[in-house]
C-alpha positions, 0 to 999 in steps of 0.5 A, spaced: 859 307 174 866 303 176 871 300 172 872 295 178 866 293 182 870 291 186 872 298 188 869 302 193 866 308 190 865 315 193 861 321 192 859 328 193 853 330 193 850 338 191 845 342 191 844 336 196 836 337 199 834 332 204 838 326 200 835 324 195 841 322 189 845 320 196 840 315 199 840 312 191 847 311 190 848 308 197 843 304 195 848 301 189 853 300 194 857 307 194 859 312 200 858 319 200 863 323 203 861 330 203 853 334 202 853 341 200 846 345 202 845 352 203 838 350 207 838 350 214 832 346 215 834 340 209 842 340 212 838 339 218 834 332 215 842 331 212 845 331 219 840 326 222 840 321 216 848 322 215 851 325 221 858 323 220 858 326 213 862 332 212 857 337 211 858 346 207 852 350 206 854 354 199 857 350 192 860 358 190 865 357 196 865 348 197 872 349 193 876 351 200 872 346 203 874 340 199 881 342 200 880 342 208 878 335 208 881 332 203 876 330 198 881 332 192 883 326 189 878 321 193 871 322 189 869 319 184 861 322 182 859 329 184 852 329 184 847 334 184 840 337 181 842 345 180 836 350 182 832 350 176 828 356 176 832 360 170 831 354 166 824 352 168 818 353 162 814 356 168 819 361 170 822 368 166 827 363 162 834 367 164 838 360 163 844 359 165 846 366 166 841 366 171 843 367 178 840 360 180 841 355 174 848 358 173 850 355 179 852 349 174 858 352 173 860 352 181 858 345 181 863 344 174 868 347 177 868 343 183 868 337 180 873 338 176 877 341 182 875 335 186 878 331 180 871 326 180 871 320 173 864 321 173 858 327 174 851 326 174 846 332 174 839 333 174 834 338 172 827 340 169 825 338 162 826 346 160 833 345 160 833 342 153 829 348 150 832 354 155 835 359 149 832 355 143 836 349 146 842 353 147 843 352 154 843 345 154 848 345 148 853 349 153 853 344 159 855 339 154 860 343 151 862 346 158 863 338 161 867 336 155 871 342 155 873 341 162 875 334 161 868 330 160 869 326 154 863 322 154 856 324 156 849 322 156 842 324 158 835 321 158 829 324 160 825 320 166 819 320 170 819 318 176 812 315 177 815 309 172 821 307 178 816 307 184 815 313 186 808 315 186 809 322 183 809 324 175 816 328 176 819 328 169 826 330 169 832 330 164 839 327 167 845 327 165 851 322 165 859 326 163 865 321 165 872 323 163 873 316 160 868 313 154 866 307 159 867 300 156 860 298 158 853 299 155 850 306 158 848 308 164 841 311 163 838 305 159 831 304 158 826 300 153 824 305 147 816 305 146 815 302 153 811 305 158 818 308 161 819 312 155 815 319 156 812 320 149 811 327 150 818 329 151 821 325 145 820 331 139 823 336 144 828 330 146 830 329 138 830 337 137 835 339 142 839 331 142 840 334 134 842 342 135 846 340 141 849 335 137 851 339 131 854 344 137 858 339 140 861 336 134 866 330 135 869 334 141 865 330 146 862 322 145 854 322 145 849 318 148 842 321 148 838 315 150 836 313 143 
């Protein structure tokens, strides 16, 4: 997600778990510089697996934290998969104005505050037809009012890149440059990694959020 390879790049993990973005991206070479995670018993799992790491408990007040140690200006990815239950087909559906999913607009104003080139978020497929596909019009629209010019997104199974659970998840990719390089949440259309199921809806919600969004941001749905 760099212009040069060459360059360290360093992110901030939110919602962070027990690890599972940051052990990825170190994997492709990247450093983690600080985790948030409001669970005692998944920061304890974080502090045995990134015990130098600095470490805050609630994105609501992580501002104040990136502050104090010097994140602003130095991270270049801000991760994380937002709570998913108002946005969940299995749930009562509140969306982003619900108390949990709306936690994606703590992580924006983080993001921002931070000043990161890139954001990479994660949630369940039902975010692209939470309030009729509007809410998923919002997050496109918030990240390019925030200075995300670029955004693009994929629904991917995990069970299709080694992980032995069927997890279908949408991800999305906002950067404030339009990169001069293919996407990044490239696949083989019609393969075995495509997930058939979730194309119509896919389609549906790529074409009203589009239309929402107009020229205001650059768009990739991974078509």
């Amino acid at each position: 997600m760099q212009e040069d390879d060459h360059d360290l790049v360093r992110f901030v993990s939110l919602f962070a778990g027990v690890g599972g973005f940051d052990l990825g991206l170190e994997l492709a070479g990247h450093e983690c510089v600080g985790q948030v995670e409001i669970d005692k018993h998944c920061r304890s799992v974080l502090d045995r697996r990134w015990p130098d790491v600095p470490k805050h408990d609630d994105v609501k007040t992580a501002i104040g934290w990136a502050d104090d140690i010097g994140l602003v200006g130095r991270t270049d990815i801000v991760c994380g998969g937002f709570p998913c239950q108002d946005v969940s087909v299995a749930g009562k559906r509140a969306g982003l104005a619900g108390e949990r999913s709306g936690l994606f607009w703590d992580a924006l104003a983080f993001a921002t505050h931070v000043q990161a080139k890139w954001i990479l978020l994660e949630n369940v497929p039902g975010l692209l037809t939470s309030n009729q596909g509007r809410d998923f019009g919002t997050v496109a629209l918030a990240l390019g009012d925030a200075g995300y010019v670029y955004f693009e997104w994929r629904v991917l199974d995990s069970q299709f890149f080694g992980v032995p659970q069927r997890r279908r998840r949408v991800f999305i990719v906002a950067s404030t440059t339009v990169p001069d390089r293919r996407p990044v949440l490239v696949e083989r259309e019609g393969s075995e990694w495509d997930p058939q199921p979730y194309r119509t809806t896919r389609e549906a919600a790529a074409g009203r959020t589009a239309a929402s969004v107009g020229s205001r941001v650059t768009w990739w749905d991974g078509g």
